[in-house]
C-alpha positions in Angstrom: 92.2 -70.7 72.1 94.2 -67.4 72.8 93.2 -64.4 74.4 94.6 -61.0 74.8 92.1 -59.0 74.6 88.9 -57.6 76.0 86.6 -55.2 74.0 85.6 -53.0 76.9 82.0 -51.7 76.0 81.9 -50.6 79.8 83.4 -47.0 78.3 82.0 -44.0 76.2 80.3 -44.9 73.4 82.6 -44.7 70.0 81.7 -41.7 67.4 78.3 -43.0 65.9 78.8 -44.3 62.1 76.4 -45.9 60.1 76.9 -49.9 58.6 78.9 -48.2 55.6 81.2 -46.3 57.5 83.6 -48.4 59.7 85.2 -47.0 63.0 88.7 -48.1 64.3 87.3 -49.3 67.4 91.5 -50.0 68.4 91.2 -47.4 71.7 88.7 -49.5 73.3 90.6 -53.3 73.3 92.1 -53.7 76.7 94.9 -55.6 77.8 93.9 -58.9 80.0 95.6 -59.3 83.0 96.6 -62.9 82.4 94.5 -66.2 81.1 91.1 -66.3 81.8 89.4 -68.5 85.0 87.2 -71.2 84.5 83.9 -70.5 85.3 82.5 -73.4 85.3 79.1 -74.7 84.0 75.6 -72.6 84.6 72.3 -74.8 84.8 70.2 -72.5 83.3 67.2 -74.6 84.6 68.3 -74.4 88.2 70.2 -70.9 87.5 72.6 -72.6 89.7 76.5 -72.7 89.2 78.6 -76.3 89.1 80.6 -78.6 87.1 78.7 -81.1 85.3 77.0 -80.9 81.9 73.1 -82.3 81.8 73.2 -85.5 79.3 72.2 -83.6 76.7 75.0 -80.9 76.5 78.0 -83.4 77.3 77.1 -85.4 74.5 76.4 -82.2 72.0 78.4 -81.9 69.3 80.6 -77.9 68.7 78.3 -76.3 65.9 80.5 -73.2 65.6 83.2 -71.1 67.4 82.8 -67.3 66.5 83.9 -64.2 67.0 81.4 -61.6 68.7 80.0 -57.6 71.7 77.5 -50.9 76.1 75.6 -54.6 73.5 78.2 -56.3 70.9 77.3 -57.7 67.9 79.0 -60.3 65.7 78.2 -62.7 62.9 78.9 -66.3 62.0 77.7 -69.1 60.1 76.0 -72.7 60.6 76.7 -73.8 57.1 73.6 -76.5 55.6 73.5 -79.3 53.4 73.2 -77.1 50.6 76.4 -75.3 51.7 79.6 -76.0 49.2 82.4 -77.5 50.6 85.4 -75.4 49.2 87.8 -73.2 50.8 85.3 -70.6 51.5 83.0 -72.7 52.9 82.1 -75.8 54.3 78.5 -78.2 53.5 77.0 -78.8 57.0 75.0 -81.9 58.4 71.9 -80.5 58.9 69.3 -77.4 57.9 68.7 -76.7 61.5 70.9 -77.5 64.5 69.4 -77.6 68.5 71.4 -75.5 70.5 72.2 -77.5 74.2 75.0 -75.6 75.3 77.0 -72.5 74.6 81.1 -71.4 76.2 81.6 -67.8 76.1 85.0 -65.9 77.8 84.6 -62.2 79.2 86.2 -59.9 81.4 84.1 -57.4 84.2 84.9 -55.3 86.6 81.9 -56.3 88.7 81.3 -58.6 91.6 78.2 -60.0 90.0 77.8 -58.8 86.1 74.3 -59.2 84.7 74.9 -60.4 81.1 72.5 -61.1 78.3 73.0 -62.9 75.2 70.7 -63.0 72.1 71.0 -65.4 69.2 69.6 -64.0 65.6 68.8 -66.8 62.6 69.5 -63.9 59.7 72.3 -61.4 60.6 74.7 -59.6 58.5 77.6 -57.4 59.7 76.8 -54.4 61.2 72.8 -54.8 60.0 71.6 -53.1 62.7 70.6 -55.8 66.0 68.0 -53.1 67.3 65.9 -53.5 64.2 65.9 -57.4 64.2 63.8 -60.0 66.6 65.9 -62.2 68.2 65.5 -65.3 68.2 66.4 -66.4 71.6 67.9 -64.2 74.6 69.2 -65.4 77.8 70.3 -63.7 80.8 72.0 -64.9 83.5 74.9 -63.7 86.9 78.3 -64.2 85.8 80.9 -65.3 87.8 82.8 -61.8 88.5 85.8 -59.7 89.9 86.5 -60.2 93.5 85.9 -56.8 94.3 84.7 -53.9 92.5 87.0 -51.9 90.3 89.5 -55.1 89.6 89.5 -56.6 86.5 89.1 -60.3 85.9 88.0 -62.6 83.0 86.0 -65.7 82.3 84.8 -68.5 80.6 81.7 -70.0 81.2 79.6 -72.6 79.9 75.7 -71.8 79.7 74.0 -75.5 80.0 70.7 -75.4 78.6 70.2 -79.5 78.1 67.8 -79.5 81.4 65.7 -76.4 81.0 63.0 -75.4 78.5 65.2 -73.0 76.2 66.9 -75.3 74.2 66.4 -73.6 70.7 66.7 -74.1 67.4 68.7 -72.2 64.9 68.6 -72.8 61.1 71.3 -73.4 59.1 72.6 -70.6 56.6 70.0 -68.5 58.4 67.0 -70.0 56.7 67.7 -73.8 56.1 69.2 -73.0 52.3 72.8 -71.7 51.4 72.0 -68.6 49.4 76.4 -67.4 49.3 74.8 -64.1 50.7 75.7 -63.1 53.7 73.0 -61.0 54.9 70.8 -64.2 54.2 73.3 -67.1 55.4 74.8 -65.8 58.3 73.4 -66.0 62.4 73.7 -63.1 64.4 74.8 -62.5 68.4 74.9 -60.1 71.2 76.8 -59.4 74.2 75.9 -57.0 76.9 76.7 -56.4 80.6 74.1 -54.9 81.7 75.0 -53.5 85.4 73.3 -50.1 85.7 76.8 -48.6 86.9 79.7 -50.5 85.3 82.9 -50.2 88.2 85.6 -50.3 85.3 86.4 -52.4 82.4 83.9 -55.1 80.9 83.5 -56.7 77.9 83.8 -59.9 75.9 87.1 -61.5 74.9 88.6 -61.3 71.5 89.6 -64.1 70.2 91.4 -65.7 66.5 92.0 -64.6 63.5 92.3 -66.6 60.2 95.2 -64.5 58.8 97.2 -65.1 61.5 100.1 -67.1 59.0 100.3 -63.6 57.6 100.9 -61.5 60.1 99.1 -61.6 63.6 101.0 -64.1 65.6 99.1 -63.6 68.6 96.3 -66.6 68.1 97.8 -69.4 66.3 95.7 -70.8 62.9 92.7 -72.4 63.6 92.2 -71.0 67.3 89.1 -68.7 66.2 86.4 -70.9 65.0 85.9 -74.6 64.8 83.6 -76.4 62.8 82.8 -79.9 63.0 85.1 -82.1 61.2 87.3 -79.2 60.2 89.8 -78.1 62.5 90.9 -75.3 60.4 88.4 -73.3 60.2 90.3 -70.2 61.4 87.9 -67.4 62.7 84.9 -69.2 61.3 82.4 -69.3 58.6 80.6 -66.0 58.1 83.0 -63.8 60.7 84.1 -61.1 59.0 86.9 -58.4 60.4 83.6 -55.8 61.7 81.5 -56.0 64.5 78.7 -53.3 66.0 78.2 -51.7 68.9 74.1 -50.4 70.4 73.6 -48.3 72.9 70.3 -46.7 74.2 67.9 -49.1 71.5 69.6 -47.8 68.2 73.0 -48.9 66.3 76.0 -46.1 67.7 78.8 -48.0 65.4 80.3 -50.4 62.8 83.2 -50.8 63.4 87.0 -53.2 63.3 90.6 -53.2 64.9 92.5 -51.3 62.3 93.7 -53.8 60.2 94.6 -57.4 61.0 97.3 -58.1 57.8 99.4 -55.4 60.0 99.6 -57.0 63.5 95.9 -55.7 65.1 93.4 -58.3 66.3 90.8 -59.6 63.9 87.3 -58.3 64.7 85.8 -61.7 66.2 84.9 -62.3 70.0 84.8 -65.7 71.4 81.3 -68.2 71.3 81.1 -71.5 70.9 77.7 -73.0 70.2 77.0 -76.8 70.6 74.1 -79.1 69.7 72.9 -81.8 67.9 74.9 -81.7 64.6 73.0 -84.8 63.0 75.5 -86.3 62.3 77.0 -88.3 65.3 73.5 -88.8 67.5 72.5 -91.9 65.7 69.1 -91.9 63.6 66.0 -90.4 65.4 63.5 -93.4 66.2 60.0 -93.7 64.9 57.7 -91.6 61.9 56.2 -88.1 62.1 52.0 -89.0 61.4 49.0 -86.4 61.0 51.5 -84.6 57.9 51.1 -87.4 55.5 48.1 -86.2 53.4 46.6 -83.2 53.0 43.2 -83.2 54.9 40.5 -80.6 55.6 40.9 -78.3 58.9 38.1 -76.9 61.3 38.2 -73.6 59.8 37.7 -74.7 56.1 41.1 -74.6 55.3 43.4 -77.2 53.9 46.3 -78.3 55.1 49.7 -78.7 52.9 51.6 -82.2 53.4 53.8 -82.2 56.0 52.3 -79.4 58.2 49.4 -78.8 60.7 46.5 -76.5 59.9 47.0 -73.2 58.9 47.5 -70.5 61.4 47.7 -66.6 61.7 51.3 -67.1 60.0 49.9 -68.2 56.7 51.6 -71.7 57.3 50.8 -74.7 59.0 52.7 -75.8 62.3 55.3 -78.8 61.7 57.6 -81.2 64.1 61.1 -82.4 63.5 62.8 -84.7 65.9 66.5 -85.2 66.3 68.5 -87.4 68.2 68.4 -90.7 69.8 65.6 -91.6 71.8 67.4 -93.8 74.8 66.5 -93.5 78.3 70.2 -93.7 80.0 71.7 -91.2 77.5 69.1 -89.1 75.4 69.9 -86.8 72.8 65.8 -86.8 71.5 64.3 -83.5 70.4 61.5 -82.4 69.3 61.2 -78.7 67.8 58.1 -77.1 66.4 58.1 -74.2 63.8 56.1 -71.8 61.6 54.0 -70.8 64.6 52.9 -67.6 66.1 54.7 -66.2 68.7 52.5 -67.1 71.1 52.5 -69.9 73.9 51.8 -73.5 73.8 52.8 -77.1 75.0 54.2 -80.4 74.1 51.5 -83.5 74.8 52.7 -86.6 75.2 50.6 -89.7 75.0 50.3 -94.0 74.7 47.6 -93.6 71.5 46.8 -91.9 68.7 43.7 -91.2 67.8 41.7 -90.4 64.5 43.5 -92.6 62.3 46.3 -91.1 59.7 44.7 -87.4 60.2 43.4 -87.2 63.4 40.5 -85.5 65.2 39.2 -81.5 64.5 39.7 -80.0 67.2 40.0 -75.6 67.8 41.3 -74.9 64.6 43.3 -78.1 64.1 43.9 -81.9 64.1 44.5 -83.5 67.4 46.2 -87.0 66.9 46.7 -88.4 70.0 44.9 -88.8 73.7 47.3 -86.5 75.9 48.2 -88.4 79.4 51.1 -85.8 79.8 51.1 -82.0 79.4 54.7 -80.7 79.7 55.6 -77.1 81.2 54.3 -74.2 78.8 56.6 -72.8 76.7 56.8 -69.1 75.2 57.3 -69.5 71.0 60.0 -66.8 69.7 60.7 -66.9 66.5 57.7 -69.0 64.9 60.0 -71.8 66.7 60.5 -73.9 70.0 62.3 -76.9 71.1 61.9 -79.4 73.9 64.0 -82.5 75.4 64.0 -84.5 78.4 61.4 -86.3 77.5 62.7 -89.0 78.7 62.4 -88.9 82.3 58.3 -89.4 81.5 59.1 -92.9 79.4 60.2 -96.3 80.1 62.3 -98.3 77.9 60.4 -100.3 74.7 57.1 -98.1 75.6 55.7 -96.2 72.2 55.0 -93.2 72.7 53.3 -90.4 70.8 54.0 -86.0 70.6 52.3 -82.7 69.4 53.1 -79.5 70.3 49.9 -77.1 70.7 49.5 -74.0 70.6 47.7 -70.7 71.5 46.5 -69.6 67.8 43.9 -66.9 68.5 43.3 -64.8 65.5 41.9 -67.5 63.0 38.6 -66.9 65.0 36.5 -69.5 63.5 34.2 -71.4 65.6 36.0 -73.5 68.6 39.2 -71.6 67.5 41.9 -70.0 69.6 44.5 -73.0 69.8 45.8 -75.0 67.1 48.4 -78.4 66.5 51.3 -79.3 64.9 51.7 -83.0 63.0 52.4 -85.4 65.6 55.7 -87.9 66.0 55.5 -91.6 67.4 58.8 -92.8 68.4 59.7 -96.5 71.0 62.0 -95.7 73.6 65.6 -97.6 73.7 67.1 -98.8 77.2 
């Protein structure tokens, strides 16, 4: 990966434009004053600064490298199994990809920047961030100048393998290759947000996939890297335009000036890795409580594959991913088509109520929870767990359900509902 450039956002705003009209956003791309420093790795469970990677992250596999950005916004692509594999494009491994880890490179002028990052599942470029939910943010100190006013740039590593935000993002924005981009492709943000920037900031630009034609400053292939293709130039879904908010609303669309004649390509560096599905080994053990469709408490029915209905018009479900060994883990559980509300994983020796389980609130609880794991806040409809681990011991069964806070169903006993449940045995 090369860098030469930051996009300083730390500046005045660019002329507002709206999505259709694109601004030559050239006059804000500042020099870097040489390569950037290794920032090492953030433990966003510990909010702590170090070296090593939590089990989870150091075995993750790179999802996607992208180009990204007062707050930046850039677009990319996680393609699915319904993706085509052609020059365009690229058919993925999975339909939805855990997120363990994620490298990002930026440059501040402050001694301690404040920066926030926000993942969307459905973006296109320049569709207006301010209007969309994200699916996750994150916020976090950067490692910074050392003092104010100087210039200095970074790449960091945000480690998410030991904490409760692992998260899940679906492929080709909604599981299912549609070759539209404003339905395939995965938004993200970047903003430092120090009340009184000291000088420059911004994140780093970085590749472009014409460079064979006529930028020479990032070779081909240093943008974006997808698994099992290393020449995937900028990436899937980048496209040469990128938006800037300020204040809550959209202030611009905007690009370099033109890549085919020697500017920078419109793409800022990310590189997301997770579980790709393809190189974790075969997840353990059968989801239960989804195989029929049985009656709920609030005399509703339930479709295959799914808990009882909630507020969402769905019914909760589970997937697990990974490989379920205690030494080196990659199990995880997400849950999805929930409120976004707050629940729990359970964790438990046996199931209970047979192939459907037992009514209870305004679902079916399938197993007798020994183990209640840290709340979790749902964003999304969706939320992800692993570690699970370090409550097992090796050739022990174990059973999982997520639950969760479900309070507008309002039928008697209501207020909290369940997803299916998954039994898995736990390897050495």
């Amino acid at each position: 990966m090369k860098f030469r450039y930051l996009l300083n956002t730390a500046g005045a705003l660019l002329v507002a434009a709206t999505a259709t009209a694109q601004t030559d956003a050239s006059s804000q791309l500042v020099a870097t004053p040489g390569a950037p420093q290794d920032g090492g790795v953030y433990d966003y469970a510990t909010a702590t600064w170090g070296s090593t990677l939590s089990p989870l992250a150091a075995g993750a596999d790179r999802l996607d490298l992208t180009g990204q950005d007062q707050t930046s916004v850039d677009a990319g692509r996680l393609p699915s199994t319904s993706s085509p594999d052609d020059m365009f494009s690229l058919t993925g491994t999975a339909d939805a990809y855990p997120v363990y880890s994620f490298e990002l490179a930026y440059c501040t002028s402050e001694t301690a920047p404040e920066i926030t990052i926000s993942f969307y599942d459905s973006y296109d470029a320049c569709d207006d961030a301010t209007l969309l939910a994200p699916l996750k943010t994150l916020s976090f100190t950067g490692p910074g100048s050392a003092s104010s006013g100087t210039l200095s740039c970074w790449v960091v590593t945000i480690d998410l393998g030991d904490s409760a935000d692992i998260f899940t993002m679906s492929a080709d924005g909604d599981g299912f290759y549609d070759g539209d981009a404003s339905l395939d492709n995965f938004g993200w943000s970047f903003a430092q947000t120090n009340a009184e920037p000291s000088g420059p900031a911004g994140p780093l630009v970085a590749g472009d996939p014409f460079a064979l034609l006529g930028n020479p400053s990032c070779a081909w292939g240093d943008g974006t890297v997808w698994s099992g293709n290393t020449n995937a130039g900028s990436g899937l879904g980048t496209d040469d335009l990128f938006e800037l908010d300020a204040a809550g609303s959209m202030q611009s669309c905007n690009f370099f000036g033109g890549y085919l004649v020697g500017n920078p390509f419109a793409s800022l560096q990310l590189a997301i890795e997770g579980d790709s599905g393809g190189s974790s080994g075969p997840v353990e053990g059968a989801q239960y409580c989804a195989e029929i469709v049985y009656n709920c408490p609030c005399s509703v029915t339930s479709a295959a594959g799914e808990g009882c209905p909630n507020t969402t018009g769905a019914g909760g479900t589970l997937i697990a991913t990974g490989n379920p060994s205690i030494a080196a883990s990659t199990f995880n559980l997400t849950a999805a088509q929930l409120p976004d509300t707050v629940g729990l994983f359970v964790q438990g020796v046996n199931a209970i109520g047979g192939a459907d389980g037992n009514p209870v609130g305004e679902g079916r609880l399938c197993l007798n929870p020994q183990k209640r794991f840290q709340p979790q806040t749902i964003a999304g409809g969706t939320v992800s767990r692993s570690n699970f681990q370090n409550f097992a011991t090796a050739g022990a069964a174990m059973n999982y359900q997520f639950w969760y806070r479900d309070p507008s169903n309002n039928c008697a006993g209501g207020g909290f509902n369940f997803t299916p449940a998954w039994n898995v045995t736990w390897l050495p």
